[in-house]
C-alpha positions as CSV (number, residue, x, y, z in Angstrom):
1,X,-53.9,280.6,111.3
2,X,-53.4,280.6,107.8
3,X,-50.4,282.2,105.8
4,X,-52.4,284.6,104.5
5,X,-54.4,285.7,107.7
6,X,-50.3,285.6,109.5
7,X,-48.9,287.5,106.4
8,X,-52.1,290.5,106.7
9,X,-50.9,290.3,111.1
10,X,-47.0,290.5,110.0
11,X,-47.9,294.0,107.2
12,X,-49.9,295.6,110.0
13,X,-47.3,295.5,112.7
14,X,-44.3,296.2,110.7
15,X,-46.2,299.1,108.3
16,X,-48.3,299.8,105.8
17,X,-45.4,299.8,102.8
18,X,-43.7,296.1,103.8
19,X,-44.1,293.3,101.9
20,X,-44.0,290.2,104.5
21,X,-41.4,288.9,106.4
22,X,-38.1,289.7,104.2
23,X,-38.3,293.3,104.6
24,X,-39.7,293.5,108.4
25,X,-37.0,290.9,109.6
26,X,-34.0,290.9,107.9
27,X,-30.5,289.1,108.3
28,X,-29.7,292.4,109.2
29,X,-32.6,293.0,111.8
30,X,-31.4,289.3,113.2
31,X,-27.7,290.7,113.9
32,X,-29.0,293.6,115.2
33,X,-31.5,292.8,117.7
34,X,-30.7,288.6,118.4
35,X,-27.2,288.3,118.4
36,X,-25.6,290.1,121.7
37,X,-29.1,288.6,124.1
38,X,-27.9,285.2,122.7
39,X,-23.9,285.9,123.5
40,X,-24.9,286.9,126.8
41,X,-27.0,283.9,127.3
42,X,-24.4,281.7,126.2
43,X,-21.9,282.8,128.5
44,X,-24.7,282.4,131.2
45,X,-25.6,278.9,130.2
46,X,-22.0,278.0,129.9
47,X,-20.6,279.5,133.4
48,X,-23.6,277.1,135.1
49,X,-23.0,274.5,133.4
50,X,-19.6,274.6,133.9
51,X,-19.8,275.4,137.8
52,X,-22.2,272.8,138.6
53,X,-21.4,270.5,141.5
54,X,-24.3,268.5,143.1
55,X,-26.0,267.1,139.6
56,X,-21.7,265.6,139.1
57,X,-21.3,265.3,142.7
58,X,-25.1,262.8,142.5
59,X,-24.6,261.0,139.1
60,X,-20.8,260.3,139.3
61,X,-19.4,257.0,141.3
62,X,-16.3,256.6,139.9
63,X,-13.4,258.8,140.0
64,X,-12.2,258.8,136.7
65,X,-15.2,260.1,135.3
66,X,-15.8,263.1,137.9
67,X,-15.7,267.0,136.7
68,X,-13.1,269.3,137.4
69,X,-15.1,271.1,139.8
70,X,-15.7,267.8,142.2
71,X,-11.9,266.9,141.5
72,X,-11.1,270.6,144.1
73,X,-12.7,268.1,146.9
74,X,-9.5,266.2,146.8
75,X,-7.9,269.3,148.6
76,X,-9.8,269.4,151.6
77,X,-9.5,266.6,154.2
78,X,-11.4,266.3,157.1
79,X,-9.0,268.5,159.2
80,X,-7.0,270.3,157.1
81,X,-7.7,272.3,153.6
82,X,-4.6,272.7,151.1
83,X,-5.1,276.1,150.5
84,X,-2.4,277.0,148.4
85,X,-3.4,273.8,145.7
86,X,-6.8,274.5,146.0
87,X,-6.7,278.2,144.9
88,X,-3.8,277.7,142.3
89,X,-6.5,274.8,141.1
90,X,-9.3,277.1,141.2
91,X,-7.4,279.7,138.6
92,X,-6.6,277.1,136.2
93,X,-10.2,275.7,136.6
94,X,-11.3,279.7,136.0
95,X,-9.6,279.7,132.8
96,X,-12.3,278.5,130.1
97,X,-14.8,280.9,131.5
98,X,-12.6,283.8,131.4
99,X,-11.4,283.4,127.8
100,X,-15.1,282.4,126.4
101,X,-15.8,286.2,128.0
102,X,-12.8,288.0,126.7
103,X,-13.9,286.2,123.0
104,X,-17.5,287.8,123.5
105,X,-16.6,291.1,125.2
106,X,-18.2,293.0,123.6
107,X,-21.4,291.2,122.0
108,X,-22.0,290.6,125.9
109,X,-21.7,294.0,127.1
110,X,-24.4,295.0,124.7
111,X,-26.5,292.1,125.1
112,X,-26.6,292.8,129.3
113,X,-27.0,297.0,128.1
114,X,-29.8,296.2,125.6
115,X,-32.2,294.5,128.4
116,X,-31.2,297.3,131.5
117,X,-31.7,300.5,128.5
118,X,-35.1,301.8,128.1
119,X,-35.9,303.2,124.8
């Protein structure tokens, strides 16, 4: 497709009176519409990642380099699970997700309202 065949597209679906792609999609139009879907995938991508076990649990043979998440295994022996560590463990482990959220509060919020919202 050439510019000027992707420029004619562009005027069609954004109106008769615009003049390309500056005044269809704007900084403005980016903030607007891009911003709280990508927060909300962030937080997504980052909670996954961050709870993953088997990829670690597969990849990892020495114990120095293991994540957090594979170093909660250490509480539970083959009888016995230390309950009280492995929960007080568990919080402090909690603790990145839960401020990356707080940060993004509200850009999230909208992001997960903007897709469930029919307009």
């Amino acid at each position: 497709m050439t510019g000027d065949a992707w420029s004619e597209r562009l005027r069609r679906i954004c109106g008769p009176n615009s003049r390309g792609a500056q005044s269809c999609w704007s900084a403005s139009s980016w903030d607007l519409l891009a911003w709280p879907a990508v927060a909300a995938v962030a937080v997504f991508a980052f909670q996954g990642a961050w709870n993953d076990f088997l990829w670690p649990l597969v990849m990892t043979k020495s114990n120095d380099v293991q994540t957090v998440q594979l170093g909660l295994t250490v509480f539970i022996q083959q009888n016995t699970t230390q309950w009280s560590l492995l929960m007080a463990s568990v919080i402090v482990i909690s603790i990145p997700v839960v401020v990356l959220f707080l940060f993004g509060q509200r850009t999230f919020q909208e992001g997960v309202a903007a897709g469930a919202v029919k307009e």
